[in-house]
C-alpha positions as CSV (number, residue, x, y, z in Angstrom):
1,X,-51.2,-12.7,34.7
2,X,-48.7,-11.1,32.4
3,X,-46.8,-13.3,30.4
4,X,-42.9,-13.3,29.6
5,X,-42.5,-11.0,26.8
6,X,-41.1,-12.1,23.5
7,X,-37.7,-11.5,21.8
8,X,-37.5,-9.3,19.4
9,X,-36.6,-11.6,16.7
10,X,-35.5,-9.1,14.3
11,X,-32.7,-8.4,16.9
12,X,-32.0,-11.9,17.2
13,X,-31.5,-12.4,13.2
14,X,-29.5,-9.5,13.2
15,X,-27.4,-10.5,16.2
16,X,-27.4,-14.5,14.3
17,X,-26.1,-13.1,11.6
18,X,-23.1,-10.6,13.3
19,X,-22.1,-13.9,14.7
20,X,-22.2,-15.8,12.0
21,X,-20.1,-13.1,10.0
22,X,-17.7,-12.7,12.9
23,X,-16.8,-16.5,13.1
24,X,-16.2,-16.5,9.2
25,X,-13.5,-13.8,9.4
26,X,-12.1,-15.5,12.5
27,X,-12.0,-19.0,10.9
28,X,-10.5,-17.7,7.4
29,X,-8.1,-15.4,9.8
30,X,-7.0,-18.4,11.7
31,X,-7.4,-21.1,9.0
32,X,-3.9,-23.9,8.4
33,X,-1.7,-22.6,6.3
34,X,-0.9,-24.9,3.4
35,X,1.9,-28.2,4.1
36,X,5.0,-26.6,3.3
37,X,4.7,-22.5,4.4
38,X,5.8,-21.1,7.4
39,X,9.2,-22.7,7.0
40,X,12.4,-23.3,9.3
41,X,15.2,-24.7,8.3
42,X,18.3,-25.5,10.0
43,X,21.2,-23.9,9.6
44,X,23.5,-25.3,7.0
45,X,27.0,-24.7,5.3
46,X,27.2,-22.5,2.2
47,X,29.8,-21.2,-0.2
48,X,30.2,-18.9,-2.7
49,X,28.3,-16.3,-0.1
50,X,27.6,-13.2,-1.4
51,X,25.6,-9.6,-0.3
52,X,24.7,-7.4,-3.1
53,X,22.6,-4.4,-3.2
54,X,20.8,-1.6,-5.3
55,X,21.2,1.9,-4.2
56,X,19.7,5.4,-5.4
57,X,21.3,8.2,-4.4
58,X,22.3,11.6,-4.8
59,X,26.2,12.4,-5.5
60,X,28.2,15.1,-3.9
61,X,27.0,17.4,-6.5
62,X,23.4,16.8,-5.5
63,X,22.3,14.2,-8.9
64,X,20.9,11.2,-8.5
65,X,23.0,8.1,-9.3
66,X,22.0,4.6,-9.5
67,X,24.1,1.3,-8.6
68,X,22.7,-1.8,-9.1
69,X,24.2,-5.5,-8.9
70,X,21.2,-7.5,-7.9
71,X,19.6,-8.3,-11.5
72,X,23.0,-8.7,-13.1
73,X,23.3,-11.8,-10.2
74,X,20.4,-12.9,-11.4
75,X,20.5,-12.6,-15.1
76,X,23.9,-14.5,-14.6
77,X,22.7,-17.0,-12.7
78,X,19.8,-17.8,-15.7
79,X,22.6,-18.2,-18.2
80,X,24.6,-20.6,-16.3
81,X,21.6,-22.7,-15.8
82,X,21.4,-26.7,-17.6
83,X,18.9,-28.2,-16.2
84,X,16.8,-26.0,-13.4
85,X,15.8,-22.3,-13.0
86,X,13.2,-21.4,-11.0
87,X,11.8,-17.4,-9.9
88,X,9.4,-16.6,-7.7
89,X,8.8,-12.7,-8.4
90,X,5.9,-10.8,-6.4
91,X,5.6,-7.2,-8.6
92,X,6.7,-8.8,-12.6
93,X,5.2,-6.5,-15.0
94,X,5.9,-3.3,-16.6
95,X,3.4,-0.8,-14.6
96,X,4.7,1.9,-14.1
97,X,1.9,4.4,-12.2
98,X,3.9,7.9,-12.1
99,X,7.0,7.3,-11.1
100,X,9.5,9.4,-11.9
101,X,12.4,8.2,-14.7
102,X,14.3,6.8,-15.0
103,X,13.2,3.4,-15.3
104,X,15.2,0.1,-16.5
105,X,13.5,-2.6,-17.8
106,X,13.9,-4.8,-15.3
107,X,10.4,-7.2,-16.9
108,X,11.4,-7.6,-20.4
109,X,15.0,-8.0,-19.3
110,X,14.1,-11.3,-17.0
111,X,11.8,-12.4,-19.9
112,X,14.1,-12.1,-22.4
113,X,16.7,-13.9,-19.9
114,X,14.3,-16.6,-19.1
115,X,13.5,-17.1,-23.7
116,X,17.2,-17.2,-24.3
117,X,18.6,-19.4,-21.8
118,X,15.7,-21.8,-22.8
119,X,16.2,-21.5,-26.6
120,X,20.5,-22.1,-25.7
121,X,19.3,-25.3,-23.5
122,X,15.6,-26.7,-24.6
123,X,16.5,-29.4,-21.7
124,X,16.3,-27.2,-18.8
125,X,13.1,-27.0,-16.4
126,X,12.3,-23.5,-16.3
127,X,9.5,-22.7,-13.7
128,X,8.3,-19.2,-12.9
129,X,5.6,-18.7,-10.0
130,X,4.3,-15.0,-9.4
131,X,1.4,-13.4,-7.9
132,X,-2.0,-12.3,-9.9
133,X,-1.4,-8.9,-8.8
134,X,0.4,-8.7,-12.5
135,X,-2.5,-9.5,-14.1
136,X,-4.5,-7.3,-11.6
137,X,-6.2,-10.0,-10.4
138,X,-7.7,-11.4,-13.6
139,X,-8.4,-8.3,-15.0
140,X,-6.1,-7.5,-17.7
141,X,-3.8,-10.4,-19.6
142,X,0.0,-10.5,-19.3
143,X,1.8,-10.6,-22.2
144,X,5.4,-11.3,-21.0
145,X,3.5,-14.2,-18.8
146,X,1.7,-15.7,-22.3
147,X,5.3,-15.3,-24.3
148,X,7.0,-17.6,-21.7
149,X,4.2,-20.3,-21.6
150,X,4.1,-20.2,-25.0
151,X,8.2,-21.2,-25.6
152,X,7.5,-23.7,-22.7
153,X,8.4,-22.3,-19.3
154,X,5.9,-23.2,-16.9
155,X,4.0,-20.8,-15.2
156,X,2.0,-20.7,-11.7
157,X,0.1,-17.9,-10.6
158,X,-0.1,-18.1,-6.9
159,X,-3.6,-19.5,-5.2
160,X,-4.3,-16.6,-2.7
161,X,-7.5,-18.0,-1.6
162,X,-5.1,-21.1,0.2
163,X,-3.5,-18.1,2.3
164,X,-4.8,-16.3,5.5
165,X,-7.4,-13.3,5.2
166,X,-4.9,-10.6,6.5
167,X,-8.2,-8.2,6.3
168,X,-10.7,-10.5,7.5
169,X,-13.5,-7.7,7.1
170,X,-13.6,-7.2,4.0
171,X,-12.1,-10.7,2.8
172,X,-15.2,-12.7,4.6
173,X,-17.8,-10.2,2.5
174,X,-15.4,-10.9,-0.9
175,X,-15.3,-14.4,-0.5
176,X,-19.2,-14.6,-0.3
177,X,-20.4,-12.1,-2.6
178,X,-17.8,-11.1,-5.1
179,X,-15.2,-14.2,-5.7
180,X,-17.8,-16.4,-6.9
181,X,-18.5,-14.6,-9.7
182,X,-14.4,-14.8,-11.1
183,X,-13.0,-12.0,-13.3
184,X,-12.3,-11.8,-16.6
185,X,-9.3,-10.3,-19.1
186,X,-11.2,-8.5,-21.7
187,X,-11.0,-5.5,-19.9
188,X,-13.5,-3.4,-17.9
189,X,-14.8,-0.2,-17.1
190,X,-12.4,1.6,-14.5
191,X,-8.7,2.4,-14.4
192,X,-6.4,0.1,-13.6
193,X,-5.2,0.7,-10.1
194,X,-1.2,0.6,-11.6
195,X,-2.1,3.0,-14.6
196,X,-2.6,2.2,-17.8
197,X,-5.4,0.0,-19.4
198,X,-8.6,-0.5,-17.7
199,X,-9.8,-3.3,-15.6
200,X,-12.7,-4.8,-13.9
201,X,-14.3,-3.6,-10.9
202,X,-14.0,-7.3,-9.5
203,X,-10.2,-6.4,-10.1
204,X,-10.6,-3.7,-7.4
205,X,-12.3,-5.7,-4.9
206,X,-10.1,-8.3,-5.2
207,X,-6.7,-6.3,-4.5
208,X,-8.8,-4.9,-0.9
209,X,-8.1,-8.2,0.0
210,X,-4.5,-7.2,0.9
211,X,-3.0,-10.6,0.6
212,X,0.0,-11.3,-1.7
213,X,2.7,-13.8,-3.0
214,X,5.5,-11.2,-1.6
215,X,8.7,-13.7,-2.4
216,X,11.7,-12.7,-4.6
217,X,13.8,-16.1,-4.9
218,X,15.8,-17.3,-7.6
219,X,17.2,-21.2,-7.4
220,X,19.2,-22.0,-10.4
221,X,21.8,-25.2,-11.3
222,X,25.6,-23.9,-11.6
223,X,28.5,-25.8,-11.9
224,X,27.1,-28.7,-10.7
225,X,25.1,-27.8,-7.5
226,X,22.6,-25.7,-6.6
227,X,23.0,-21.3,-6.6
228,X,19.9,-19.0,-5.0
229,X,19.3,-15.7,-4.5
230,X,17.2,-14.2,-1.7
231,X,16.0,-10.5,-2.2
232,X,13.3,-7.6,-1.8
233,X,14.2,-6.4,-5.3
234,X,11.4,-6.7,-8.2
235,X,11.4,-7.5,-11.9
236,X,8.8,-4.8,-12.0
237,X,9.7,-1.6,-14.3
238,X,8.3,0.9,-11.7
239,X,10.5,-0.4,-8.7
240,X,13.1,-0.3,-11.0
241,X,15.1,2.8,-8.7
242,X,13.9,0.9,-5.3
243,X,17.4,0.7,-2.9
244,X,17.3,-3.3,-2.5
245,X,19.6,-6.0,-0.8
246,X,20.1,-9.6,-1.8
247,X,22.2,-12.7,-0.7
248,X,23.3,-15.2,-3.2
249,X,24.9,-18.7,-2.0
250,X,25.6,-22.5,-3.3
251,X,25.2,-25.3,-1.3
252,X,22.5,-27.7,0.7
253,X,20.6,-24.3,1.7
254,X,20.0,-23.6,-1.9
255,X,18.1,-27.1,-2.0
256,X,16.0,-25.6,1.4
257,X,14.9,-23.1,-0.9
258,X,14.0,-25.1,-3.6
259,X,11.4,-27.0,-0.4
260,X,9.7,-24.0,-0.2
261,X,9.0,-22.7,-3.4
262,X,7.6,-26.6,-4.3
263,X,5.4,-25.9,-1.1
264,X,3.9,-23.3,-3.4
265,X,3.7,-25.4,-6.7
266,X,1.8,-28.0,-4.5
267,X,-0.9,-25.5,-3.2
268,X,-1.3,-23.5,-6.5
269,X,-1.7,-26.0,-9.1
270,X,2.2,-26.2,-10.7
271,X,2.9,-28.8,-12.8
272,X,4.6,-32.4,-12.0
273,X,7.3,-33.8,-11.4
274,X,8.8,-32.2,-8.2
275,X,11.7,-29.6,-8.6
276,X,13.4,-32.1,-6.8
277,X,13.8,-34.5,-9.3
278,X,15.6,-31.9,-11.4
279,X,18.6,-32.0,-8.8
280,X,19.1,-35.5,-8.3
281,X,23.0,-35.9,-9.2
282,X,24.0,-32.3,-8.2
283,X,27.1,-32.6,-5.6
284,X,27.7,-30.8,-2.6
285,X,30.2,-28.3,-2.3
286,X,33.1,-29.1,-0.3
287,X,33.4,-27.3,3.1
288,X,35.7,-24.5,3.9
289,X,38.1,-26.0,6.7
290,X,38.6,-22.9,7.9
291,X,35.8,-22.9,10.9
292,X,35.1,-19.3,11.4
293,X,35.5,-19.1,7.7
294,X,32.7,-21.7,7.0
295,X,29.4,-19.5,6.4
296,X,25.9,-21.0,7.2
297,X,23.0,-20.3,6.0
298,X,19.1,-20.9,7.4
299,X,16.2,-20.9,5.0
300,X,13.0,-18.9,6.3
301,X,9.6,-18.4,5.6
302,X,6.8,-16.3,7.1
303,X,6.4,-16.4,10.5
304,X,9.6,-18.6,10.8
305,X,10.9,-15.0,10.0
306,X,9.6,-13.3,12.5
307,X,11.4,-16.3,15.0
308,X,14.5,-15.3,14.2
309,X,14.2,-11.6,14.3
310,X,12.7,-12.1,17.8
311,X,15.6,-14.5,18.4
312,X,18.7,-12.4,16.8
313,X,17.4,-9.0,18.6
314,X,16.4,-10.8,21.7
315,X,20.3,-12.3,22.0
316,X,21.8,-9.3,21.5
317,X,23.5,-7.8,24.5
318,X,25.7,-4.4,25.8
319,X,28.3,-4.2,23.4
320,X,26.5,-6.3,20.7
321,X,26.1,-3.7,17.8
322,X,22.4,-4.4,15.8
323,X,21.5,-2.7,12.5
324,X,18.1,-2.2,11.1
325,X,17.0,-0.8,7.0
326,X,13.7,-1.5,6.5
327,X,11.1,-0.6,4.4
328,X,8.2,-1.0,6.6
329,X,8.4,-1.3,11.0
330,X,5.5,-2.1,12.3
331,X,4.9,-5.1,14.2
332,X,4.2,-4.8,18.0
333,X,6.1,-7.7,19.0
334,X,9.1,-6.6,17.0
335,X,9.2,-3.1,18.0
336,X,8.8,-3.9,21.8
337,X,12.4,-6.6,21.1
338,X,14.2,-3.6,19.9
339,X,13.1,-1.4,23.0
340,X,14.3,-3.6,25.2
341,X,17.4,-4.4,23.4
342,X,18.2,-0.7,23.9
343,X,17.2,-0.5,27.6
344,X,20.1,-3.7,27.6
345,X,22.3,-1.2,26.3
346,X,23.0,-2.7,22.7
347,X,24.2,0.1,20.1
348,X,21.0,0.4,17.5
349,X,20.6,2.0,14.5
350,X,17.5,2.2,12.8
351,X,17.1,3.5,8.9
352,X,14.0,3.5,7.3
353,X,12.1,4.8,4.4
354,X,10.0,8.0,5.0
355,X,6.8,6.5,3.2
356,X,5.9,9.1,0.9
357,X,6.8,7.7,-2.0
358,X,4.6,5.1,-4.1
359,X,5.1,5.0,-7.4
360,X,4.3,8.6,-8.1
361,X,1.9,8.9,-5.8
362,X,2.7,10.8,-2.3
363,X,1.5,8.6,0.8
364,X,1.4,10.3,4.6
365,X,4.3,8.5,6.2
366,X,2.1,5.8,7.8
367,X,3.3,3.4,9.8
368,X,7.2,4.1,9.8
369,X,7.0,8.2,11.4
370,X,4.9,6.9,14.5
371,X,6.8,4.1,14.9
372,X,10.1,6.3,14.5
373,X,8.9,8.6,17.3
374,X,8.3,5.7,19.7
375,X,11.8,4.1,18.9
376,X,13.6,7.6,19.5
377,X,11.9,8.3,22.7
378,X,12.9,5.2,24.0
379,X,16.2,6.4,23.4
380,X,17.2,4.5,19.5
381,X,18.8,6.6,16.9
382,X,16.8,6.9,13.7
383,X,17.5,8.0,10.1
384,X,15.6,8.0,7.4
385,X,16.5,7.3,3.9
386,X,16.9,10.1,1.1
387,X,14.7,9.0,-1.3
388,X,13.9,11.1,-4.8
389,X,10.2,9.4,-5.9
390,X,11.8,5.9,-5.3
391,X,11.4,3.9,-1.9
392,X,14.4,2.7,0.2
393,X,12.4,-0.7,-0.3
394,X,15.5,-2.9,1.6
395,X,14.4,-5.5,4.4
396,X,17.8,-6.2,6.4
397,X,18.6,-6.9,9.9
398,X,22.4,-7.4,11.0
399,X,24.2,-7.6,14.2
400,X,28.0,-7.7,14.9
401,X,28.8,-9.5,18.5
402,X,31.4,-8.1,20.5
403,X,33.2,-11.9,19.9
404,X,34.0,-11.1,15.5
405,X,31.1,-12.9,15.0
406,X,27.8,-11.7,12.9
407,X,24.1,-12.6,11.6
408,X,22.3,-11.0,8.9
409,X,18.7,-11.6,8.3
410,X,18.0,-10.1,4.8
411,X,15.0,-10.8,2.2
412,X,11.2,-10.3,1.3
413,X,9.8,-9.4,4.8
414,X,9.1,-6.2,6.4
415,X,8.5,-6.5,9.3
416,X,5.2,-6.1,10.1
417,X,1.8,-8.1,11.1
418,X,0.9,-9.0,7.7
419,X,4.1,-9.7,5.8
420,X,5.4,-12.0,9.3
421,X,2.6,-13.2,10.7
422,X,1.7,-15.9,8.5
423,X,-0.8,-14.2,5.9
424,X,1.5,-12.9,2.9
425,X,3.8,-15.7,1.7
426,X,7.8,-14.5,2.3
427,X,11.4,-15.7,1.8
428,X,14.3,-14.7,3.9
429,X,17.9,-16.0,5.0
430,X,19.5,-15.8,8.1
431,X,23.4,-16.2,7.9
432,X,26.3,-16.8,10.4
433,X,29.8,-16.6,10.4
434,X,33.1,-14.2,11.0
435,X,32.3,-10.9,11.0
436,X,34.7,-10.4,8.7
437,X,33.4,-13.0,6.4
438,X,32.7,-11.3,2.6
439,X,28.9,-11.3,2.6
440,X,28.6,-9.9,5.9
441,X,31.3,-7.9,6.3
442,X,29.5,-6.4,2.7
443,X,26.6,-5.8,4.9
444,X,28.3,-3.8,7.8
445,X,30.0,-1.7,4.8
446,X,26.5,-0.7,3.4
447,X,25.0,0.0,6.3
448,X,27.7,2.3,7.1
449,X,27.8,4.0,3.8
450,X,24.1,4.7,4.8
451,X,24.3,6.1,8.2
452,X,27.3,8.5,7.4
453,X,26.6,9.6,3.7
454,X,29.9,7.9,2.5
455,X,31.8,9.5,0.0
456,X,30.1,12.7,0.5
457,X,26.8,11.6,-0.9
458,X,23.4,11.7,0.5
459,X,21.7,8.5,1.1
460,X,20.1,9.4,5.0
461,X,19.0,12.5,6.9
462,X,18.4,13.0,10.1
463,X,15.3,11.8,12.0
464,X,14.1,15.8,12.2
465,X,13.4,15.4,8.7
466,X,10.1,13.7,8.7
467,X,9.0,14.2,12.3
468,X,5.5,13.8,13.1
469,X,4.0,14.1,16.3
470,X,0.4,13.9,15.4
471,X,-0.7,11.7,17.9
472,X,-4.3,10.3,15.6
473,X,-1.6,9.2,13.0
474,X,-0.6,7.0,15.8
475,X,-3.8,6.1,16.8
476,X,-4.5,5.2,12.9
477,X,-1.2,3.2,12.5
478,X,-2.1,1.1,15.5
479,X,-5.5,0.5,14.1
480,X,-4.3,-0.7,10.9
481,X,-1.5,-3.2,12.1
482,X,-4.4,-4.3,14.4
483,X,-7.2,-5.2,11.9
484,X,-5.0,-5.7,8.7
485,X,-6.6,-1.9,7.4
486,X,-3.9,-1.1,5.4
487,X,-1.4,-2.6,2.6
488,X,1.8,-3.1,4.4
């Protein structure tokens, strides 16, 4: 009599093992987020509301011309400060790569801003919190970062290993074979991947983990309350050209943002007491008694962001009118909401960057060309931005209801799986009131000057202009939002 025949245990290791690795992703994937993240706050009254924005264009005469306003907001806001400043700043270092000139300052500039106004008033709490990225992930030091410590500005470097594994792949293998063995600043053996110097090649592995601190917030005491400013604009020399969009505001939503950015202090190691403390006394602004007049303003954070867009698309109806600049378009979810708000009949306009530009470096147009061709066959009008070896690196949705009233959502977040989803960390506002209303009627003006070329200038072409129909782009793109493949 035969008997049963044996596994193979080989195959059953192996198998073990697949399984084993396959839960790990999952669980890191899937893991709670940190107390404090994924934030939603209620709507509140502000004052003092304002939209400002960076653009890089070329003038009638075909030169390239920059305006900015959003790091003169926030230089100003440092000076005025007494007692509390606080930045959050993703990209905060002077890399450059190859992009093309010109470049401003912008890292020595908010150093220098943050030494001063703390040398002017020794009192005043100054706390910055960035992401290693500037120090390429433990592989190079960072001056500017060592110059504020040392005149007594606190610094936190984010703790990415608290977040989500948006590549769960690679980030299971890191985690087990590379992170234990940490990194080190004396430098290394290959280029750095933001030129200049050379760094580890831990350094390298750990930036394949795709995960980043992607804020840019700026809460700072004025007058006696609270001030902050929401934007996608870095302190980073090489973004310096980006076209970016803030919104800057006083009142009880300024003390939201404040919430979240101790939310990250708490996780990452920042120093006692609580920001908090530093606004006990502040008043609140008194209210505009005009109703419509009377902005408010909702605090966001991660996936909280994606809720509203869902929400503000979703609400939009036939003539509703819904505006969309964005840097990256990519999530699934989001995409299908703006299909369907067409099918509704709601007017859309769609600008986005071409994705060719990375700081000197050409890139193949991956994710926003596929998902342009999807929008425009179902019918949305797409333009894409002008740009001239800078990115059109804005994050805004707005919509103007038929009834003079408007929303923007504006901030950190593209809007795609990674950077809404709850993996990268991500600050955005949502604000109401009169169309009419400053900020937003700002907004509409912007996006106007966009779509038509204002003035004669060139800031958008036509969606003929980077067309591609290659249909294993698309297949790529899909893959990537899918598994986390990719950096946006």
């Amino acid at each position: 009599m035969m008997g049963c025949r044996r596994p193979n245990l080989t195959v059953v290791a192996r198998i073990s093992v697949l399984l084993a690795f396959a839960s790990g992703c999952r669980t890191c994937a899937l893991k709670p987020l940190p107390e404090g993240l994924s934030y939603r706050g209620e709507m509140l009254p502000a004052s003092n509301v304002r939209f400002l924005s960076d653009r890089t264009y070329l003038d009638e005469t075909g030169e390239r011309r920059i305006d900015q306003q959003i790091f003169d907001e926030v230089f100003a806001m440092i000076a005025r400060a007494e007692r509390l400043v606080v930045v959050d700043a993703f990209l905060f270092n002077e890399f450059l790569g190859k992009s093309p000139p010109p470049h401003r300052r912008l890292c020595e500039e908010l150093t220098e801003a943050l030494l001063a106004r703390k040398r002017a008033a020794p009192g005043l709490r100054a706390v910055l919190i960035t992401d290693p990225i500037n120090t390429v992930y433990g592989g190079c030091e960072a001056a500017h970062l060592k110059r504020l410590e040392e005149a007594g500005i606190e610094v936190t470097v984010t703790r990415l290993d608290r977040l989500r594994d948006s590549n769960p792949i690679w980030s299971c293998v890191w985690r087990l074979l590379i992170r234990p063995w940490g990194n080190h600043s004396g430098g290394g053996w290959l280029p750095s991947p933001f030129g200049g110097g050379e760094v580890t090649l831990r350094s390298w592995l750990a930036l394949l983990n795709f995960k980043a601190n992607h804020r840019k917030v700026v809460v700072a005491d004025d007058g006696g309350d609270l001030r902050a400013l929401v934007t996608s604009a870095n302190p980073h020399d090489g973004s310096s050209a980006h076209s970016n969009v803030a919104v800057a505001f006083t009142g009880p939503a300024a003390r939201a943002v404040l919430e979240t950015e101790q939310a990250v202090l708490d996780f990452s190691g920042g120093r006692p007491p609580s920001l908090r403390e530093a606004t006990f006394g502040l008043a609140p602004p008194s209210a505009d008694p005009r109703p419509c007049r009377q902005m408010r303003v909702q605090v966001l954070t991660e996936a909280a962001i994606a809720d509203a867009a869902e929400a503000i698309i979703s609400e939009a109806e036939a003539g509703d009118a819904l505006d969309l600049v964005m840097f990256y378009l990519a999530d699934r979810r989001l995409i299908r909401d703006l299909k369907a708000a067409a099918r509704r009949g709601v007017a859309l306009r769609v600008i986005l960057d071409p994705n060719k530009d990375a700081f000197g470096r050409e890139k193949d147009g991956i994710p926003n060309r596929q998902v342009a061709g999807e929008l425009v066959a179902a019918g949305i009008s797409v333009r894409w931005a002008v740009t001239s070896g800078e990115q059109m690196h804005t994050k805004m949705l707005l919509v103007k209801k038929r009834g003079g009233t408007a929303e923007l959502l504006a901030g950190s977040a593209n809007f795609t799986r990674r950077n809404v989803r709850d993996y990268n960390l991500e600050t955005d506002v949502r604000i109401a009131g009169c169309a009419d209303a400053p900020a937003l009627r700002d907004a509409a003006v912007y996006v106007d000057g966009l779509w038509t070329n204002a003035g004669g200038c060139t800031f958008t072409a036509g969606y003929d202009a980077f067309r591609d129909d290659l249909r294993r782009r698309v297949f790529w793109y899909r893959l990537q939002e899918a598994t986390g493949l990719c950096t946006w």
